[in-house]
N, C-alpha and C positions, 0 to 999 in steps of 0.2 A: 396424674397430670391431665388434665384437660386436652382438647383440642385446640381451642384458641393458642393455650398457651407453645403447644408442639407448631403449631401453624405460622407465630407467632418467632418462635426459636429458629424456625428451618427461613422465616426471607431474612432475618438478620444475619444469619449465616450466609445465604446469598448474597445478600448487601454487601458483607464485608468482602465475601471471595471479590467479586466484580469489582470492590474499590481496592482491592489488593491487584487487581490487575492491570486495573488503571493505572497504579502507581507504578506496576514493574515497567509496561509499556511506557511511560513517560520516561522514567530511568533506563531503557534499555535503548532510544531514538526518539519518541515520540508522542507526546500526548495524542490524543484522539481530536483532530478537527479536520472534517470532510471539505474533502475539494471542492470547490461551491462548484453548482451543477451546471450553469453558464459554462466554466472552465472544460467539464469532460467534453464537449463537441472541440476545442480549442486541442485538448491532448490527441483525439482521436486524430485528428488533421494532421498534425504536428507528427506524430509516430510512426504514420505512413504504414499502420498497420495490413498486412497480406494475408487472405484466408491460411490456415494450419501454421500459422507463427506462434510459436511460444513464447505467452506473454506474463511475465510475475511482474505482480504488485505488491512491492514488499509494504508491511506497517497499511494493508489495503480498507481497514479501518470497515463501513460497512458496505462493502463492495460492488461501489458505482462502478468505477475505473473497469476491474474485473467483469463486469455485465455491459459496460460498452465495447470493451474488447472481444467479449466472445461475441457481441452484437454485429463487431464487424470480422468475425468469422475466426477470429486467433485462437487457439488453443488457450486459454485466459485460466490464470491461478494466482490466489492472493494470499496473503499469509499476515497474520492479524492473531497475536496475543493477547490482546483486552478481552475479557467476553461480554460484555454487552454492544459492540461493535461486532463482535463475529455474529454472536445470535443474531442480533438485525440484520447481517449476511443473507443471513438463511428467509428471508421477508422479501427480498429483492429477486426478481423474476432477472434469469440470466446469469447470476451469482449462487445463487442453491447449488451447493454442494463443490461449488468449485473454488471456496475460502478454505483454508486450510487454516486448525486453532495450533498455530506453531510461532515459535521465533526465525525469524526470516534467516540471522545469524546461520543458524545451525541446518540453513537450509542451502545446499547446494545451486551455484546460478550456471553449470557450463552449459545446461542444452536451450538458453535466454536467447531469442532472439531481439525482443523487446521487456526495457524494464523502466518502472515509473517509481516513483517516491516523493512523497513531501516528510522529509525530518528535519528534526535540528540539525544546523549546520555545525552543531558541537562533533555530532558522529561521524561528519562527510571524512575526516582523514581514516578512521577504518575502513568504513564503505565504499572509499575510494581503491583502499588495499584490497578488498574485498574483490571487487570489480575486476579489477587490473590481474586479480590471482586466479580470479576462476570463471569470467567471461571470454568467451573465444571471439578471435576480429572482425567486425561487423557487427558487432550488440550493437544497438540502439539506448539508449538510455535517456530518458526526461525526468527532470528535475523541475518540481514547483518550488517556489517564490525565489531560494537561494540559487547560486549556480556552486558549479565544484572548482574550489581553489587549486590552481594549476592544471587545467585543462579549458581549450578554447571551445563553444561550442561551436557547431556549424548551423546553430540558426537559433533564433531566441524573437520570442512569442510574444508581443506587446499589447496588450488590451487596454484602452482606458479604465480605470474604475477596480483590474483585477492582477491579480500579483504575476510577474512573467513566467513565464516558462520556458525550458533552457535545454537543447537536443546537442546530445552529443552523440557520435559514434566511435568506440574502440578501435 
């Protein structure tokens, strides 16, 4: 076998892995589409972030959110199953090494003081049980474009031109 052709084998295998995770990621909450960058100064406000707050970003995609939050001093962790959204992670200064290549699912939320998400509104009734089962009183939570059915927030973010944003607390 050549090189071309082994060189050739190993990105279409990468190709495929990466679009196999795209897919699981879209069927599992989420396809990949980043908070437009206007909105992170909008969430940072909005969350009322405190130095040494423990901040998850679940579905945190390629870890703006998470490198504003450690920016304004949180304990900041994102959790992101795609991998070409995590490796770009790993590209953003303030985000290096603090995405984690995990399903947020299977990731434990009690010691959250603050938590962010943009998913489908298809998964908000799990994640709402999610929430409710394993956030202790006082989380914070923001939610981009949708809100959470059957909870009020206590403040909702109106920009012209950009989709709201919706703060609830536990």
């Amino acid at each position: 076998m050549t090189a071309s052709v082994l060189v050739g084998g190993a990105l279409f295998v990468l190709l495929m892995v990466t679009l196999v995770t795209f897919a699981y990621a879209g069927l599992r909450a989420a396809p990949w589409v980043p908070t437009r960058t206007g909105d992170v100064e909008r969430f940072v406000r909005m969350a009322r972030l405190r130095p040494g707050e423990r901040f998850y970003d679940i579905g945190c995609g390629d870890g703006r959110l998470v490198s504003a939050a450690a920016h304004a001093g949180a304990d900041a962790v994102g959790f992101e199953c795609s991998l070409l959204p995590y490796a770009l992670s790993w590209l953003r200064p303030g985000a290096r090494g603090r995405v984690r290549y995990r399903d947020f699912w299977h990731q434990p939320l009690h010691d959250a003081d603050v938590i962010y998400c943009w998913l489908m509104p298809g998964v908000y009734p799990k994640l709402k049980a999610k929430f409710e089962r394993e956030c202790r009183p006082g989380t914070r939570i923001v939610l981009y474009v949708w809100p959470m059915e059957g909870w009020a927030p206590h403040e909702v973010d109106i920009a012209e031109g950009s989709p709201k944003l919706y703060a609830y607390t536990l």
